[in-house]
N, C-alpha and C positions, 0 to 999 in steps of 0.2 A: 591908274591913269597911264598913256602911251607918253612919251617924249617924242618931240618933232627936234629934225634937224633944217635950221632956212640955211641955206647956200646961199654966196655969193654968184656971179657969171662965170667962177672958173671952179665952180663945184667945191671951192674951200669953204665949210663950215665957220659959221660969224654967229652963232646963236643954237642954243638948244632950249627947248620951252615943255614944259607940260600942257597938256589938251587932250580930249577927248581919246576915248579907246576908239578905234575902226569899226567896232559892231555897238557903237553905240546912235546908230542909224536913225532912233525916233527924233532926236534933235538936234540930225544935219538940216543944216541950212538949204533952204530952196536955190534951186540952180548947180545945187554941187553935188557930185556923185562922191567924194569920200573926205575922210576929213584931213589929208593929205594934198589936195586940192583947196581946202576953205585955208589951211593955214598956210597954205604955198612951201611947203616943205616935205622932207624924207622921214618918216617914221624909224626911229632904230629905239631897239631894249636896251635901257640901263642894265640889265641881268645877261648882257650877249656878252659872248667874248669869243675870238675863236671861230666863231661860226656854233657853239653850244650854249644855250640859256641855262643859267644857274639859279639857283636856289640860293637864300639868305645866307646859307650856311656855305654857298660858295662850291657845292657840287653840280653837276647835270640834272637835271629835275625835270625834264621832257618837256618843257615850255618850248613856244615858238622861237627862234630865234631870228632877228630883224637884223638883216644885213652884216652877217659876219662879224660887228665889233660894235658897242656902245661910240655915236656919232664925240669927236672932243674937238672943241674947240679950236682951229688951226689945222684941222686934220685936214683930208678931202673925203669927197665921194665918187667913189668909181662906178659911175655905169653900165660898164660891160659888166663887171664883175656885180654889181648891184648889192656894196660893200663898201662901209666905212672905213679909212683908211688914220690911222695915229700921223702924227709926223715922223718923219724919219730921225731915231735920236740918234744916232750917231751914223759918218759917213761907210764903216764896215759891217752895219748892219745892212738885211738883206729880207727884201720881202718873202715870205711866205705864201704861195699863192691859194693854197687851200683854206687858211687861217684868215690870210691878208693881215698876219700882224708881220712886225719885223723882228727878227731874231739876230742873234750876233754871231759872227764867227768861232767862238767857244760856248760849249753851253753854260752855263748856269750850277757851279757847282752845288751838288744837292748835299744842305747843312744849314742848320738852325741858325750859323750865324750869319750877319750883316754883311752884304756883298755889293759892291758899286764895279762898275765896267770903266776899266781904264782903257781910253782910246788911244793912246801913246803905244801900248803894252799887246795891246790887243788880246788883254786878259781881264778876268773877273777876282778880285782885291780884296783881300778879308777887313773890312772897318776895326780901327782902334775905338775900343770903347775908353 
């Protein structure tokens, strides 16, 4: 099944719904050329991220990818870019324009354990368990 993204008038995401796949054409409704049209909204993949479609298991898996990011609630949609956009989480993160996600000004250090972004610090925090 596709997930549709309805828009508000200022392109902010207010709902995502399940409906019909796009090549599921024997029972589109008369009068409407896609099913992006009948539900009045943006199709985006639950499995996109990035701009790459994953697999269950959370790798690349050659699937289509719909518009750069799974549509989330509160986000927006960017036209030009013809791309789901997150909200911005914090004010020193920084769009990516290839991704269209937001990244933070330190990366992410790479380690199994538990790590929250301090925006005071403008660093990444090892959680006390």
């Amino acid at each position: 099944m596709a997930h549709y993204a309805v828009l508000d008038s200022n392109n902010i995401v207010i709902q995502v719904h399940v409906g019909k796949d796009e090549d599921d054409n024997d029972s589109l409704p008369s009068g409407c050329s896609s099913w992006e049209e009948y539900y009045g909204a943006k199709r985006t993949s639950y499995n996109t991220r990035g701009g790459v479609h994953c697999g269950q298991d959370g790798q690349p898996d050659g699937g289509t990818p719909f518009r750069k990011n799974y549509a989330a609630i509160g986000g927006s949609y960017d036209p030009v870019r013809d791309a789901f956009i997150a909200p911005k989480p914090f004010p020193s993160w920084t769009l990516n324009d290839d991704t269209c996600a937001w990244e933070p000004p330190a990366p992410r250090p790479d380690t199994e354990k538990g790590m929250y972004w301090d925006e005071d610090t403008l660093s990444w925090i090892e959680m006390e368990i």
